[in-house]
N, C-alpha and C positions, 0 to 999 in steps of 0.2 A: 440528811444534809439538805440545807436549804438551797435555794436558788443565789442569798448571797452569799453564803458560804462557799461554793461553787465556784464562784468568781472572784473571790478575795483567795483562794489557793490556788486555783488558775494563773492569777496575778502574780502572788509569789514566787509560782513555782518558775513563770517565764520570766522577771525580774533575777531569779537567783540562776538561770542558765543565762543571761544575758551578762552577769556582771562579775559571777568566778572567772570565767579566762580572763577579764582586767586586775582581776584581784589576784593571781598568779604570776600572774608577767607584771604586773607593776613591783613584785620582790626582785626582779632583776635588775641587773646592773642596765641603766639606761646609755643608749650609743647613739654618738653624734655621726654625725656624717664623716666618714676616712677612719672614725676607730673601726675596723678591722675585727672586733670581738675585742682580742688585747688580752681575755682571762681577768683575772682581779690583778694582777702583780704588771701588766703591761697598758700602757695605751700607745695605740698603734694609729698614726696621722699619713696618710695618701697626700703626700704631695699634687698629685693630679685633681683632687676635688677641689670644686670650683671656691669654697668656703678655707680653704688651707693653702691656694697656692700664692697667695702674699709670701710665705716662709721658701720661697724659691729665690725671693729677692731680700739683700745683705739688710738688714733694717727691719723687716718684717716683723711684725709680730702678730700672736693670736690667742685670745682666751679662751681655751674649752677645758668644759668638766674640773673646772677650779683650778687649772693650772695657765699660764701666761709660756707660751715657748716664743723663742725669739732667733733671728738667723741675724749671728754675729759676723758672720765674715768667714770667709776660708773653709765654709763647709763645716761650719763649727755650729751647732745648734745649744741654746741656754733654756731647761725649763725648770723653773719656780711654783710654787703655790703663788697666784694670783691675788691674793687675802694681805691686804698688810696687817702685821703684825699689832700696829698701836690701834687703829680704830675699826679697822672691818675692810675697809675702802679697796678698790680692785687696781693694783699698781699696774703700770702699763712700762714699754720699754722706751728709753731713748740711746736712738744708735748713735749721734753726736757724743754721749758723755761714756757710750757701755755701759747704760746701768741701767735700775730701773725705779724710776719714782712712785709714790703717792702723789696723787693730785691733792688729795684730802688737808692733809697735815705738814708736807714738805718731807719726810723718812723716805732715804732714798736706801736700796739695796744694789748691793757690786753681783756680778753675774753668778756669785757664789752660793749668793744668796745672805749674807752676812750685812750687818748694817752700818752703811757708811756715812749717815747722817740721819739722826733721830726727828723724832719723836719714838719713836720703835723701838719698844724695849728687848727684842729679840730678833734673831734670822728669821726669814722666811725657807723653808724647807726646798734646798735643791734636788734634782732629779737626775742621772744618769741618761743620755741623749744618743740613739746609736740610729745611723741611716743606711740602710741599705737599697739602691735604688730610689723609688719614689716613695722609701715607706721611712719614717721617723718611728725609732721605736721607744718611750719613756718607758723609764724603770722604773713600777714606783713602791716596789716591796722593799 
């Protein structure tokens, strides 16, 4: 073995410990700040973290991990898939109408998630919403 040979498996070798454990953990489910873990079937949101506690106030809303949750009033929480339906666009909430528009196209969704004004050729997929203390829990199995 030569002298570059030497140093071109050297290289490998510390390039390929350096970049398996990213290549490991990047198969995992990635967490935002407040999911909790959550499992595949839950996402779990801490109202106390500093990036979620808008959802403590009635109006609120918040986009993670492709979902849009939103705090309607009375301790009632609404989460949707954040995707509209006709073009891709990330709908946001308005707490004046209860609902939630696209900015994109004008397709507006009722907290159901069902479509109450097109373009949208479909619902956006709603979520079952349970809070316990500081913690939101989405259902999303």
């Amino acid at each position: 073995m030569n002298r570059r040979d030497l140093i071109m498996k050297a290289f490998l070798g510390g390039t390929t410990l350096i970049l398996a454990p990213s290549v490991f953990t990047s198969c995992s489910k990635d967490e935002e700040p407040g999911n909790n873990g959550g499992g595949g079937d839950t996402l779990k949101i801490d109202l106390t973290i500093a990036a979620y506690t808008v959802l403590n106030t009635v109006g609120g809303s918040v986009v993670t991990q492709g979902k849009i949750i939103a705090n309607t009033g009375g301790n009632v929480f609404v989460a949707l898939d954040s995707t509209c339906t006709h073009e891709g666009c990330t709908i946001g909430y308005n707490q004046a109408a209860n609902n939630f528009p696209c900015p994109c196209h004008g397709s507006i969704f009722s907290t159901s998630g069902s479509v109450v004004n097109g373009p949208a050729p479909r619902a956006v997929k709603s979520y079952p919403v349970s809070k316990s203390g500081d913690i939101l829990t989405i259902t999303l199995g």
